[in-house]
Wavefront OBJ file of the C-alpha trace (Angstrom):
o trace
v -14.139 20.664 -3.556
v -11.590 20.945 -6.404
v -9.047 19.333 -8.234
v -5.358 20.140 -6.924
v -2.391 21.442 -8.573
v 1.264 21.926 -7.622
v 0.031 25.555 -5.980
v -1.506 23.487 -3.761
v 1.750 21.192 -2.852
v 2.745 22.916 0.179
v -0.744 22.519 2.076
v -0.249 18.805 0.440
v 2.417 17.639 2.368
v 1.487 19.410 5.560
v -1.844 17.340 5.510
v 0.207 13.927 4.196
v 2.607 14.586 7.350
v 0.219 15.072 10.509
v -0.175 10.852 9.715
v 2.680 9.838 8.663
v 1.959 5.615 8.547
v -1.409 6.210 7.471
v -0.348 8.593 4.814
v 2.863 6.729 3.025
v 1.005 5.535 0.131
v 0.231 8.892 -1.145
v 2.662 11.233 0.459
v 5.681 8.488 -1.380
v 3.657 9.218 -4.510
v 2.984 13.225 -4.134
v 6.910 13.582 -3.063
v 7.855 11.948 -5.921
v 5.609 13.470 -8.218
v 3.994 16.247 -7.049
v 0.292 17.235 -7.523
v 0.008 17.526 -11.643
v -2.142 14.858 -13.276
v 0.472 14.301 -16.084
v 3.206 13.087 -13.928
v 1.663 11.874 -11.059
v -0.311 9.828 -13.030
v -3.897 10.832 -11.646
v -5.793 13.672 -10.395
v -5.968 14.317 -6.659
v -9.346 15.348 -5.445
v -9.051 18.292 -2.505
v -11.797 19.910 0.068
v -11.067 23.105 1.489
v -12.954 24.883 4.484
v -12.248 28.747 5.603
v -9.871 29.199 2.490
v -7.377 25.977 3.912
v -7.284 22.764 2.566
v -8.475 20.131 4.905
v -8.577 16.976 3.263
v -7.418 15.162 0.058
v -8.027 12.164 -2.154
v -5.796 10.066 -4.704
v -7.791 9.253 -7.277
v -6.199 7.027 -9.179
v -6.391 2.604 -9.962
v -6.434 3.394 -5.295
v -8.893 5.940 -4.170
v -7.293 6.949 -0.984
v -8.814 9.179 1.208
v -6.736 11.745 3.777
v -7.721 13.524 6.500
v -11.443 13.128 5.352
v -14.622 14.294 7.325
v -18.126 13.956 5.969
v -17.958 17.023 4.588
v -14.992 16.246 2.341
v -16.637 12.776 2.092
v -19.940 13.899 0.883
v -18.373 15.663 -1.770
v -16.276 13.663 -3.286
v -18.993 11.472 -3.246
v -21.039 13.836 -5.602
v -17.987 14.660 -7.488
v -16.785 10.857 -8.370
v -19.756 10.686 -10.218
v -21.396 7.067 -12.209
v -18.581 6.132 -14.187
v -15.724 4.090 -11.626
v -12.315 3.882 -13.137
v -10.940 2.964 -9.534
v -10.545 -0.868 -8.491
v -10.299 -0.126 -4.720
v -10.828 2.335 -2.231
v -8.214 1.783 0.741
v -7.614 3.470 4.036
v -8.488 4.158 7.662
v -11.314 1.783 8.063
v -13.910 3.748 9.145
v -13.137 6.604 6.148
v -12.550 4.161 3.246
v -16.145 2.019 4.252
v -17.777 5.665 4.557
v -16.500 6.829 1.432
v -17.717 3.229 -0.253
v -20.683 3.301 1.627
v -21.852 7.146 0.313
v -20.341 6.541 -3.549
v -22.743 3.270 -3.585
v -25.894 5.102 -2.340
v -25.250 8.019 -4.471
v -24.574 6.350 -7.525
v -25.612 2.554 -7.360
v -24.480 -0.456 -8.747
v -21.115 0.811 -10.702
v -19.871 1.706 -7.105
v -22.020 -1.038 -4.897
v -21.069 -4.330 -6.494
v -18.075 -4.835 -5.249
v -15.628 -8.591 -5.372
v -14.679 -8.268 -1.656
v -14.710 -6.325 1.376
v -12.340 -6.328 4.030
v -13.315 -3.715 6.963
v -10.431 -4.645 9.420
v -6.874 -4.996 8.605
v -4.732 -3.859 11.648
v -1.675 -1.710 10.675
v 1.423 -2.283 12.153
v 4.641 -0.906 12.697
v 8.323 -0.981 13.737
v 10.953 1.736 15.039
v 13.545 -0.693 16.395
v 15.905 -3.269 15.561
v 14.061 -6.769 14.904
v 13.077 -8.861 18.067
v 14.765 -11.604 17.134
v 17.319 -12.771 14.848
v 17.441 -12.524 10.605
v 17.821 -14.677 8.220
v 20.964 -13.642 6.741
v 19.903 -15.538 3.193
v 17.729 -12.126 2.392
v 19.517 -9.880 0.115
v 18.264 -6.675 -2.156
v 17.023 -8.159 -5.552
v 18.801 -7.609 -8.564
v 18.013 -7.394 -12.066
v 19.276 -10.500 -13.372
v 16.707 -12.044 -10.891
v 14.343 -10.415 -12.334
v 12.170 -12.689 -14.136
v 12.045 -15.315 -11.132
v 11.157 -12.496 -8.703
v 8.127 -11.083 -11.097
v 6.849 -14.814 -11.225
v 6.558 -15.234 -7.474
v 5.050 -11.790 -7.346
v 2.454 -12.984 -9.232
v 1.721 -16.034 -7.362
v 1.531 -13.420 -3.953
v -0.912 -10.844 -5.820
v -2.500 -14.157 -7.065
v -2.903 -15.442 -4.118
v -4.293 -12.521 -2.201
v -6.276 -10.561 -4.233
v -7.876 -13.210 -6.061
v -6.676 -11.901 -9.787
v -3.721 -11.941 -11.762
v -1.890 -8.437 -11.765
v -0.766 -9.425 -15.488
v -4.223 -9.786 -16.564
v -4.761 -7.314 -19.317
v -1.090 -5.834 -19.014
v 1.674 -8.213 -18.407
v 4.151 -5.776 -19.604
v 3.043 -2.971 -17.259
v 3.333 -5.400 -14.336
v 6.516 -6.769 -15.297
v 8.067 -2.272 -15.419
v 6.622 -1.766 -12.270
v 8.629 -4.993 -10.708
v 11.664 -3.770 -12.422
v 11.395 -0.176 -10.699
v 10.886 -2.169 -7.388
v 14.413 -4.317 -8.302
v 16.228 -0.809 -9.793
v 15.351 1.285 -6.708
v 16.788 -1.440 -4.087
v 13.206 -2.223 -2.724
v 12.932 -5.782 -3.542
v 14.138 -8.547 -1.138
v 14.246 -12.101 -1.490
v 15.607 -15.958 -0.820
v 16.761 -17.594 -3.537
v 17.208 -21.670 -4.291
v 19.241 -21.063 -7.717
v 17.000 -19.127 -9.901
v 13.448 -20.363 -6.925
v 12.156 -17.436 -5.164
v 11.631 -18.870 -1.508
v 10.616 -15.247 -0.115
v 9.700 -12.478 -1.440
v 8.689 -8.521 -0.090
v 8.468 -5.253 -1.294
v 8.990 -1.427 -0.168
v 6.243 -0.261 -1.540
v 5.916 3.223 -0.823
v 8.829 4.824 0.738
v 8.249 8.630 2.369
v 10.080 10.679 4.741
v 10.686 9.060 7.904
v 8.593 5.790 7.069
v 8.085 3.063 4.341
v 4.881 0.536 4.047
v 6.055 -3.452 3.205
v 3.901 -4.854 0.983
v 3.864 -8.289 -1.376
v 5.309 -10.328 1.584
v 5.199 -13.910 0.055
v 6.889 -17.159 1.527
v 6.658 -20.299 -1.139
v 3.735 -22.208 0.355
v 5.675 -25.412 0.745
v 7.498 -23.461 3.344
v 5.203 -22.385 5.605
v 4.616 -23.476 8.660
v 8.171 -23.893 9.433
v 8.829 -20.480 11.369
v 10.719 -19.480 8.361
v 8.642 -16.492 8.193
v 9.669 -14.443 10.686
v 13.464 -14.209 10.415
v 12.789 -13.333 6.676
v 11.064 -10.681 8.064
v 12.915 -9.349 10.281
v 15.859 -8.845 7.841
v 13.230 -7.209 5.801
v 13.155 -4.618 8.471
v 16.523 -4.493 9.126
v 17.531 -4.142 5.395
v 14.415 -1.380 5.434
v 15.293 0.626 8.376
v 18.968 1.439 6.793
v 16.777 3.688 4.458
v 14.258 4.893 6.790
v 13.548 4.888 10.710
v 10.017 3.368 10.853
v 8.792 0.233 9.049
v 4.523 -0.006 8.655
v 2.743 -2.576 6.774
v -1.052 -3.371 7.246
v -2.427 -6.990 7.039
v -5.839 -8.985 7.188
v -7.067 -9.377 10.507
v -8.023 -13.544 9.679
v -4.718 -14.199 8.722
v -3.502 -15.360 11.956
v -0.465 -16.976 10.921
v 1.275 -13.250 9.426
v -0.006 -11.475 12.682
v 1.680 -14.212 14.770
v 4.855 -13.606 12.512
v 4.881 -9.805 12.252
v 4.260 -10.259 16.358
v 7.428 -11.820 16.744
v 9.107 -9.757 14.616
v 8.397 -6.643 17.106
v 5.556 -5.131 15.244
v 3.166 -3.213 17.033
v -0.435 -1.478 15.993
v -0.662 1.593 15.323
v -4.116 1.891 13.540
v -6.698 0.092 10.951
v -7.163 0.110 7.433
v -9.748 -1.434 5.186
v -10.030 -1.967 1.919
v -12.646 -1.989 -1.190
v -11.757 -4.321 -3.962
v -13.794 -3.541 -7.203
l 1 2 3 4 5 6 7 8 9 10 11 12 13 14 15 16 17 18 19 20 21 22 23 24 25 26 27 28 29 30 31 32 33 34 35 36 37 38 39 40 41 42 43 44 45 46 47 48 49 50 51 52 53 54 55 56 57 58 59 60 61 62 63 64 65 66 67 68 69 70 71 72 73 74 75 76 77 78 79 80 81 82 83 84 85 86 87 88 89 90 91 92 93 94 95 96 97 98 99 100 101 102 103 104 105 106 107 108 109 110 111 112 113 114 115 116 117 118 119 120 121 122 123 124 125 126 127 128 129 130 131 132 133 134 135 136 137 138 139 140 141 142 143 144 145 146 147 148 149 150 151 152 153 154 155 156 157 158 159 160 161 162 163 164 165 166 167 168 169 170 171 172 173 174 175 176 177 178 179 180 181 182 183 184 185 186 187 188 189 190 191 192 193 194 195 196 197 198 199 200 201 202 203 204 205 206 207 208 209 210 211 212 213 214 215 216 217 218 219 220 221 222 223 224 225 226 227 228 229 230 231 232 233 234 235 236 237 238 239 240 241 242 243 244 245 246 247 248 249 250 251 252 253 254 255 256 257 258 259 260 261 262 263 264 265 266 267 268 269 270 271 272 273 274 275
């Protein structure tokens, strides 16, 4: 087990590419960024067997395993030591929950006591035009919406995690919404300056990108509104790449029935660790 560099960038992005759904969080980020701490923004943790690299880790705010065994799990368990600084572990469910389950009986409580668990959240995906038809209000975002769209992106993280993404850095949250708007992966309704729906590209690789922050003002809902809004989502998306992915809570019944009708299929399971 060691900590990569960008010698190790090659071998990188042949791992990040045998799964390329699964892998779109961190192969977007190591694309962009490469495998250096100072730009990347966080060290990434990799386990090597026979001289190759077999598996690798983000380890940054998401611990993100790839490609792990037990092997590579085991030792990144050892290696992650007492002292968390991540506030979730997220992907393929039965990695992620092993990787929580070993940090927790290796190092206890700092790693154990967690604010929620969520072992199944199907992931889904699209290679096709939309099943049925969009709703032609969805445009890109742009900057001059920029304040309404951060508010309503609130009120989704809100909403669904259970804590405010401004809490603690406001300003931080508020850059990382304006890189969303800047790079053309924001999409909305708008009333005037009201956000009626809101989603996100957030990581964009290769042949795929992974929708995230999907948010329809709850006033709305129930109203089949959804759907269309999604599917121009996709459509919008798939002018940039081929394949759209998102992954979603396996309770919330109402999304699955829209992303259904949409045309989204599974493709695998995720789960997620929230700290």
């Amino acid at each position: 087990m060691r900590v990569l560099n960008r010698s190790d960038l090659p071998a990188a992005i042949r791992l990040l590419s045998a799964n390329p759904i699964d892998n779109v969080f961190v192969a977007s980020r190591v694309r962009t960024a490469g495998l250096e701490q100072a730009s990347l923004g966080c060290p990434v943790w990799g386990y090597e067997r026979g001289g190759l690299l077999r598996a690798l880790c983000h380890a940054g705010s998401n611990l993100v395993p790839v490609n792990a065994d037990a092997d590579a799990l085991d030792a990144w368990a050892d290696f992650a030591g007492p002292q968390r600084v991540c506030a979730s572990i997220i992907g393929p469910s039965d990695v992620a929950l092993a990787l929580w389950h070993r940090l927790s009986e290796r190092w206890g409580a700092s790693w154990s006591d967690v604010r929620d668990v969520r072992p199944h959240q199907p992931v889904l995906a699209i290679s096709s035009a939309p099943a049925i038809p969009i709703d032609r209000r969805v445009r890109r975002v742009t900057l001059d919406q920029w304040d309404a769209y951060t508010d309503a992106a609130v009120k989704m993280y809100t909403e669904e995690i259970g804590v405010s993404p401004v809490q603690g850095n406001p300003a931080g949250y508020r850059f990382y919404v304006r890189q969303l708007i800047s790079s053309g992966r924001a999409f909305g309704i708008f009333e005037g300056n009201r956000v009626l729906f809101k989603a996100d590209l957030g990581s964009v690789s290769g042949s795929v990108c992974q929708v995230q922050g999907v948010w329809l003002e709850p006033e709305l809902r129930g109203r089949g509104l959804a759907a269309p809004a999604m599917a121009a989502v996709v459509q919008l998306a798939r002018t940039v790449v081929p394949t759209v992915s998102l992954y979603v809570n396996d309770y919330n019944l109402p999304a699955r029935a829209t992303y259904a009708r949409v045309g989204f299929t599974q493709v695998g399971e995720f789960a997620t660790v929230h700290f």
